[in-house]
Structure formats: C-alpha cells, structure tokens
DSSP file (Angstrom, degrees, kcal/mol; ACC not computed):
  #  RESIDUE AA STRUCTURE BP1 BP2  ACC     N-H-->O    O-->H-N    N-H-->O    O-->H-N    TCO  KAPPA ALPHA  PHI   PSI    X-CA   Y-CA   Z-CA
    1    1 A X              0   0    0      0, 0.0     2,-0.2     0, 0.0    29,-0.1   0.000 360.0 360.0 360.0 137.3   15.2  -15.2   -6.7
    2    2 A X        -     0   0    0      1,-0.1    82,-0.2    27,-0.1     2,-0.1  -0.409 360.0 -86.4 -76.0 144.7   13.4  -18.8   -6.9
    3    3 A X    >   -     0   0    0     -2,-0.2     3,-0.7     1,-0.1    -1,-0.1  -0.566  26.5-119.5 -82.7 155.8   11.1  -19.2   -9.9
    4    4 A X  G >  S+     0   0    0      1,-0.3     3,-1.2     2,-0.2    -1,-0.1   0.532 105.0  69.2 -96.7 -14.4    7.8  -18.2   -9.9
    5    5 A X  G 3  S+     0   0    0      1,-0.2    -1,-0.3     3,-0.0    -3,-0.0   0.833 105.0  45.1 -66.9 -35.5    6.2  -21.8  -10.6
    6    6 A X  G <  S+     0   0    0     -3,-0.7     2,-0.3     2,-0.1    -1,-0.2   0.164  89.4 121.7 -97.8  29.2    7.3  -23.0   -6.9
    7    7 A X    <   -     0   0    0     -3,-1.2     2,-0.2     1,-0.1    20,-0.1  -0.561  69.8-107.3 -83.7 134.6    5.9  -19.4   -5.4
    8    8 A X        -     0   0    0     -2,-0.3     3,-0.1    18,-0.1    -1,-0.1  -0.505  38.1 -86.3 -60.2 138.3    3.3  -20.1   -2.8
    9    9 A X        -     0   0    0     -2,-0.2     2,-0.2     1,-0.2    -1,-0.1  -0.079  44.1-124.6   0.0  90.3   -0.1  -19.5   -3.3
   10   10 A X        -     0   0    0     69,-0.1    -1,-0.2    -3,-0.1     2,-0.1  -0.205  27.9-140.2 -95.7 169.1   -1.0  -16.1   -2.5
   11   11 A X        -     0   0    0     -2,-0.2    38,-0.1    -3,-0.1    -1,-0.0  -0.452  26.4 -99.4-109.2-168.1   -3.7  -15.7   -0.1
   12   12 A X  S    S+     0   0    0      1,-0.2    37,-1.7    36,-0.1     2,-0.3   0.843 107.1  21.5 -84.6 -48.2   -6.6  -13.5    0.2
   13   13 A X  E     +A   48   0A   0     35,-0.2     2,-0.3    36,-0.1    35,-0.2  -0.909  67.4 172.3-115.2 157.2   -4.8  -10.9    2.9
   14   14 A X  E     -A   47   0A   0     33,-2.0    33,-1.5    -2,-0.3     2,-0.4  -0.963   8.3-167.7-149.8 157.0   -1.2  -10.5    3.3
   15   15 A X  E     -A   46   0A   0     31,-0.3     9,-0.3    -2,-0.3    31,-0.2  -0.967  22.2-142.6-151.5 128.9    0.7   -8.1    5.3
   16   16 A X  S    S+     0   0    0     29,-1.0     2,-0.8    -2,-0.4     3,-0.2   0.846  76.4  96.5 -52.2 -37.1    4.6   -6.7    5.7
   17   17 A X    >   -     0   0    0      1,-0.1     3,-1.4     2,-0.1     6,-0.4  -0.269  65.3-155.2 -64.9 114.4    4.5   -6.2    9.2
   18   18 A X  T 3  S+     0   0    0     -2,-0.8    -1,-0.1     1,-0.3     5,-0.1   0.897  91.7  63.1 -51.5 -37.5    6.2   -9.7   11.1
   19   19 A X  T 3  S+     0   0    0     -3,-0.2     2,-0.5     2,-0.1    -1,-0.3   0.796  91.1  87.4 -75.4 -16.9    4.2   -9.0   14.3
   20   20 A X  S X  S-     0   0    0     -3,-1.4     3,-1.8     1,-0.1    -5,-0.1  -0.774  80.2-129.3-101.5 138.2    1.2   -9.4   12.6
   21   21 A X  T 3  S+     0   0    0     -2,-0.5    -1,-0.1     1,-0.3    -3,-0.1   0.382 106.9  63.2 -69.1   8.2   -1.3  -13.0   11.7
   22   22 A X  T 3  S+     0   0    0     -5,-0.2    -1,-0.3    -8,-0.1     2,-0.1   0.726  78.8 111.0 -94.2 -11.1   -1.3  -12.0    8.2
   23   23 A X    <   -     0   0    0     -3,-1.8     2,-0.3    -6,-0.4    -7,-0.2  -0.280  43.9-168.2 -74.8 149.2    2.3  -12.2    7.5
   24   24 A X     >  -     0   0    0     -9,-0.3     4,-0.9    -2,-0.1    -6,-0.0  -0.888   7.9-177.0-125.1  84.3    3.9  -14.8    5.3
   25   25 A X  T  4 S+     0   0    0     -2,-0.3     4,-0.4     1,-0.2    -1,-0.1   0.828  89.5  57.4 -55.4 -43.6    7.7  -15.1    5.5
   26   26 A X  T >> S+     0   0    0      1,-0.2     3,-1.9     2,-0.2     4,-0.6   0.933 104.5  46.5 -43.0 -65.3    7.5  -17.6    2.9
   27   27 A X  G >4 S+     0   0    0      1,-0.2     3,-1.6     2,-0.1    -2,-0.2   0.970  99.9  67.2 -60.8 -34.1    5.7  -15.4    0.1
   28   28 A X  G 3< S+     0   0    0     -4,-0.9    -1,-0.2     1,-0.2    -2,-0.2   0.691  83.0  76.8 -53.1 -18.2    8.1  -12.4    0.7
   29   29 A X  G <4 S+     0   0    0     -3,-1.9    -1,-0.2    -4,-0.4    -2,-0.1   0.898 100.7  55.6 -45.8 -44.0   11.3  -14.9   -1.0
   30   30 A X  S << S-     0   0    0     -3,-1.6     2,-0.3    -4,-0.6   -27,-0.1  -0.464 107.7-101.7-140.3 136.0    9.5  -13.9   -4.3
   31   31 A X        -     0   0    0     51,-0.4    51,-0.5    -2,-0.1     2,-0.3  -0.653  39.1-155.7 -59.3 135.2    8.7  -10.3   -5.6
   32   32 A X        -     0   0    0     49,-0.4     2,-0.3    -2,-0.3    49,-0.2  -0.675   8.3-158.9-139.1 138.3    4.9   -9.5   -4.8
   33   33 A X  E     -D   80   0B   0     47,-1.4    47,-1.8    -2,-0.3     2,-0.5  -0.991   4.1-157.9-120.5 132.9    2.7   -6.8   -7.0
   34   34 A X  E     -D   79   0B   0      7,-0.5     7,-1.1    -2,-0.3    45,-0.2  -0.734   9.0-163.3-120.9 105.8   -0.1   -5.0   -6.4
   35   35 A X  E     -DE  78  40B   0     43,-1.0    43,-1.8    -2,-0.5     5,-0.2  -0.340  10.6-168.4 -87.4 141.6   -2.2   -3.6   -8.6
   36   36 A X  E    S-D   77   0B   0      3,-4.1    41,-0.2    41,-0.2     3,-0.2  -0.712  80.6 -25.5-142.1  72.3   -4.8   -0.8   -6.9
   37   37 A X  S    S-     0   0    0     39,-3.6    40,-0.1    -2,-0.2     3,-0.1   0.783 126.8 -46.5  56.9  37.1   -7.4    0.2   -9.2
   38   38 A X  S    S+     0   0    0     38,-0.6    -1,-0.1     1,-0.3     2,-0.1  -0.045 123.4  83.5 103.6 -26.5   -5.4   -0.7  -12.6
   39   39 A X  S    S-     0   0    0     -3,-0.2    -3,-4.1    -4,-0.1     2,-0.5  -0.734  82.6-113.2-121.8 155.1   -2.0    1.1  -11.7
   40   40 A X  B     -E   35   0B   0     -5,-0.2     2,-0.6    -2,-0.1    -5,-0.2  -0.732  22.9-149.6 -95.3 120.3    0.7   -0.6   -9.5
   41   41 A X        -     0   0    0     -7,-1.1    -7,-0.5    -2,-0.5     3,-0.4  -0.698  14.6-167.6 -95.6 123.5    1.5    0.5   -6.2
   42   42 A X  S    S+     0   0    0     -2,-0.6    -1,-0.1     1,-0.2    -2,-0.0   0.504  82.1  61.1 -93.7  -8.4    5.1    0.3   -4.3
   43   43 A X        +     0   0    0     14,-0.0    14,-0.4    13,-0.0    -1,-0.2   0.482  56.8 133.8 -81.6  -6.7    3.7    1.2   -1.0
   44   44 A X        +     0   0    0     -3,-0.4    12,-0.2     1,-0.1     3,-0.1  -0.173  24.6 177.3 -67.8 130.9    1.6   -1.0    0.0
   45   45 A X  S    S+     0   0    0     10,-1.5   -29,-1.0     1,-0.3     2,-0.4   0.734  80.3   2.0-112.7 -85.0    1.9   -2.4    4.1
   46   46 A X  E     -AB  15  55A   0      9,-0.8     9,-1.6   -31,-0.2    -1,-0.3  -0.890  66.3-178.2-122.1 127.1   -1.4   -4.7    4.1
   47   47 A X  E     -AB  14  54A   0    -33,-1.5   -33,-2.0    -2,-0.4     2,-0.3  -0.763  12.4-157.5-116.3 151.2   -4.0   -5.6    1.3
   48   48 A X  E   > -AB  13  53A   0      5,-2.8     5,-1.3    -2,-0.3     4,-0.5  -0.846   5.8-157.4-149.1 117.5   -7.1   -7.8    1.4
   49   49 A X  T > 5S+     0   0    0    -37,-1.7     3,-0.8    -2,-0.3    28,-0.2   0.868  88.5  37.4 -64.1 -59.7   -8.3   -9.2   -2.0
   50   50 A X  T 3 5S+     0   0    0      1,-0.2    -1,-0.2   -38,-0.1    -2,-0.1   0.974 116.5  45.4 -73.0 -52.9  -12.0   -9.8   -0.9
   51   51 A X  T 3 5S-     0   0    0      2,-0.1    -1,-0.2   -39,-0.0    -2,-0.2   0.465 106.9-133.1 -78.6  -0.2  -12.7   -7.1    1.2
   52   52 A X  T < 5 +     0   0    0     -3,-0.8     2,-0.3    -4,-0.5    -3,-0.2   0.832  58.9 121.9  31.5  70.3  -10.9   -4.5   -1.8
   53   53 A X  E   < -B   48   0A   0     -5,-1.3    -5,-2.8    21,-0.2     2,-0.3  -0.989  43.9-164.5-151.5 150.4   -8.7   -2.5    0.4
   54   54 A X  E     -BC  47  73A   0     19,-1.0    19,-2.1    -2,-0.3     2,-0.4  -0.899  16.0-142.6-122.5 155.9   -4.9   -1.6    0.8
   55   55 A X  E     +BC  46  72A   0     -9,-1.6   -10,-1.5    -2,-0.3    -9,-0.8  -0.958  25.1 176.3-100.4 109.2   -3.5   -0.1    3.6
   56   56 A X  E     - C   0  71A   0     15,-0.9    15,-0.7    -2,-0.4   -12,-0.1  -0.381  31.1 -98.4-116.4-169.8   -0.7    2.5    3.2
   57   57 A X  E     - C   0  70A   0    -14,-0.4     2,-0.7    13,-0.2    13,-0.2  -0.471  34.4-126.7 -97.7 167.9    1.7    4.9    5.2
   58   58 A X  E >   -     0   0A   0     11,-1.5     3,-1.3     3,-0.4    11,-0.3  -0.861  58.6 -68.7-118.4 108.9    0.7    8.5    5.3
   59   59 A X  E 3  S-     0   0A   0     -2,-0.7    -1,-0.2     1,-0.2    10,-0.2  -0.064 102.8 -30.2  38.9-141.8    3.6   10.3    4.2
   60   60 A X  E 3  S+     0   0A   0     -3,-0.1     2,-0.3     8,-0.1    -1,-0.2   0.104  99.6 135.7 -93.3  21.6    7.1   10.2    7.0
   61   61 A X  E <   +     0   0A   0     -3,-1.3     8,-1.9     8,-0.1    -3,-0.4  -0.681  27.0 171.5 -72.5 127.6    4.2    9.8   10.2
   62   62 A X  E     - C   0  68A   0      6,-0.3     6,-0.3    -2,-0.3     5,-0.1  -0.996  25.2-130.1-135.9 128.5    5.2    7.2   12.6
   63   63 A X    >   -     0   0    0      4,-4.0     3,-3.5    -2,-0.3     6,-0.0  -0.073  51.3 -73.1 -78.3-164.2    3.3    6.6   16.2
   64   64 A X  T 3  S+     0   0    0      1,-0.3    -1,-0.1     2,-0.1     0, 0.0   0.590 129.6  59.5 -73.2 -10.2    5.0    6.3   19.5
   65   65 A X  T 3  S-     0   0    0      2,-0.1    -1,-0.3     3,-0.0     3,-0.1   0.627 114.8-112.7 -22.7 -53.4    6.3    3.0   18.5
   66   66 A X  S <  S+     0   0    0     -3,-3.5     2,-0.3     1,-0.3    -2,-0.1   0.268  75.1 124.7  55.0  22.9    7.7    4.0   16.0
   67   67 A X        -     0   0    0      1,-0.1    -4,-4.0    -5,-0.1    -1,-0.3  -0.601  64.8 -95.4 -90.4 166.4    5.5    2.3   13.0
   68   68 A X  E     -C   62   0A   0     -6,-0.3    -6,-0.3    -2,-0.3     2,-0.2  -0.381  27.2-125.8 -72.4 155.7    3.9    4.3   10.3
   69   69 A X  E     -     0   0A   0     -8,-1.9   -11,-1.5   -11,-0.3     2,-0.3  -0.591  38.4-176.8 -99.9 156.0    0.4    5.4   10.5
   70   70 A X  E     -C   57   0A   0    -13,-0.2     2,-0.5    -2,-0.2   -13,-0.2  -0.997  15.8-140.4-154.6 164.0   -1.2    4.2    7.4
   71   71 A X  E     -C   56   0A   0    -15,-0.7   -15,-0.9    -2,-0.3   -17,-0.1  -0.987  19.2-109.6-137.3 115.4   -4.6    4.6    6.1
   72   72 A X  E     -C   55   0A   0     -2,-0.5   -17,-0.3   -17,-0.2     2,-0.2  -0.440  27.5-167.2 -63.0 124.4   -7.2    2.1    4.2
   73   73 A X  E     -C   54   0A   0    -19,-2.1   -19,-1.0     2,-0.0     2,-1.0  -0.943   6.7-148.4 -82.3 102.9   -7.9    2.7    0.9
   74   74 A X        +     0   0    0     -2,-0.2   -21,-0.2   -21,-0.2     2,-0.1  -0.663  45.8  89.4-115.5  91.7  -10.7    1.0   -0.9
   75   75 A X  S    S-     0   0    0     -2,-1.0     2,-0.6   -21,-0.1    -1,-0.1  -0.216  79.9 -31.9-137.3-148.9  -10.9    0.0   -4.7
   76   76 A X        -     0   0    0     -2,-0.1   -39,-3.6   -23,-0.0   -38,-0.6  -0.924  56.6-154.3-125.7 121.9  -10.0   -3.0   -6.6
   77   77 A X  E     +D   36   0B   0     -2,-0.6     2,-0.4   -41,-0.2   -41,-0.2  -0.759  21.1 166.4 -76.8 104.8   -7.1   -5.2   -5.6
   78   78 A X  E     -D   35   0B   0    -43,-1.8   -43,-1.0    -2,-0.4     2,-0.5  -0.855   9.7-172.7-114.0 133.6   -5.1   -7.4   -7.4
   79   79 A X  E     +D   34   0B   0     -2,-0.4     2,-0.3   -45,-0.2   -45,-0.2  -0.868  17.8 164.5-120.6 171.2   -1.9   -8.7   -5.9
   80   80 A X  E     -D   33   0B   0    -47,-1.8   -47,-1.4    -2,-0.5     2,-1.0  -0.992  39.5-109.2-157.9 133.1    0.3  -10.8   -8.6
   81   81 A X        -     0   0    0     -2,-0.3   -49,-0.4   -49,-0.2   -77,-0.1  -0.705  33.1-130.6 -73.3 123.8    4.2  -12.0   -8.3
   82   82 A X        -     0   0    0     -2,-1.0   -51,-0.4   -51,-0.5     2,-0.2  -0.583  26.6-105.7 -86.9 149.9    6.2  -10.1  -10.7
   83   83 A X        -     0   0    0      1,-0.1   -80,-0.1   -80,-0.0    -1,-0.1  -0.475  48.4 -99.5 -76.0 131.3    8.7  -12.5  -13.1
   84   84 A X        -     0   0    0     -2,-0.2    -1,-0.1   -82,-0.2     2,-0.1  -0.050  43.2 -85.9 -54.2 169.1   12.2  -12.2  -12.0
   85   85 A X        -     0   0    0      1,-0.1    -1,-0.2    -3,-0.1     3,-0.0  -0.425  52.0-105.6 -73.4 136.1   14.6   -9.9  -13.7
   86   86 A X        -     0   0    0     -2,-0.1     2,-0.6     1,-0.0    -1,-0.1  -0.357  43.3-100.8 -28.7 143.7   16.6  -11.9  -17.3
   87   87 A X        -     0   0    0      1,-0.1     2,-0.2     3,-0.0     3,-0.1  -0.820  39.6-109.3 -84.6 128.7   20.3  -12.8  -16.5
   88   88 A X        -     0   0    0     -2,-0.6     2,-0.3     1,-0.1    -1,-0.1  -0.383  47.1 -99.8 -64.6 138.2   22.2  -10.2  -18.1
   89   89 A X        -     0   0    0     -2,-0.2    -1,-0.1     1,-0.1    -3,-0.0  -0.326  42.0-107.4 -56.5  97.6   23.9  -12.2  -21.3
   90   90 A X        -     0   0    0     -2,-0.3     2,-0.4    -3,-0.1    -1,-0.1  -0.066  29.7-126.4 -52.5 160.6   27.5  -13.2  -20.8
   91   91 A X              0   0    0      1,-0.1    -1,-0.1     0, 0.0     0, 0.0  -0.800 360.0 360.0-113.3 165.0   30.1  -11.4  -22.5
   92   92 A X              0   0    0     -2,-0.4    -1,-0.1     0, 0.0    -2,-0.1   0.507 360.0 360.0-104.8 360.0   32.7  -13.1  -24.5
C-alpha cells in the first residue's frame, strides 16, 4: 500500500465495475471505505456522495452476463480511505 497523503482525491461517484465512466483505476491502489448511514459497508459496487445512494448486489443473483444484480439504496454516504495496516514490529 502507498500512503494515504499521495491518495487521489476522491470524487463525488465512484464505481468497481472497469466497463463503467465512473471507474478510477488509480483510487482502487489505496483501500476505500464507505460509511452508509453511520455503519461501514464491505459491499458496496457504486456510491454517489451527492445524490446519497449506494448500489449493492442482491444476495448470489447474477444476469445473463454474468454481473450481479444490485439494488440502490438511499441514505447518507460517506466514502473515506482507510489508513493502511502497522508493520508488524521486527523480532530480534
């Protein structure tokens, strides 16, 4: 992991999917959090900060594609980088 002072910006929607204009290869280097109405969510496919909705999978459902079907939820979004892990202490 890269430190969190040279993390890009993040912007206002962001999405996992590659095929999609929202995507950021860049922001992904760096662990991403999202907070979804106070508590932190590990699912999350696409969020948009202004419009306060995340989009997420609905349980193992996938279309004829094969992507996951996901469904907008709509509260208050916060998305944040979480601080890389400590280096474990050498031992002597």
């Amino acid at each position: 992991m890269t430190d969190i002072t040279q993390a890009p910006t993040l912007p206002d929607r962001l999405s996992t999917d590659p095929r999609s204009p929202h995507h950021v290869a860049a922001i992904f280097e760096h662990d991403v959090g999202i907070l979804f109405n106070g508590k932190e969510r590990f699912d999350v496919e696409e969020y948009c900060i202004s419009e306060s909705w995340i989009r997420v999978p609905v349980g193992k459902t996938v279309d004829r594609k094969g992507r996951p079907l996901t469904v907008k939820l709509k509260g208050t979004v916060e998305a944040f980088y979480k601080p890389a892990p400590a280096a474990p202490a050498p031992q002597a």
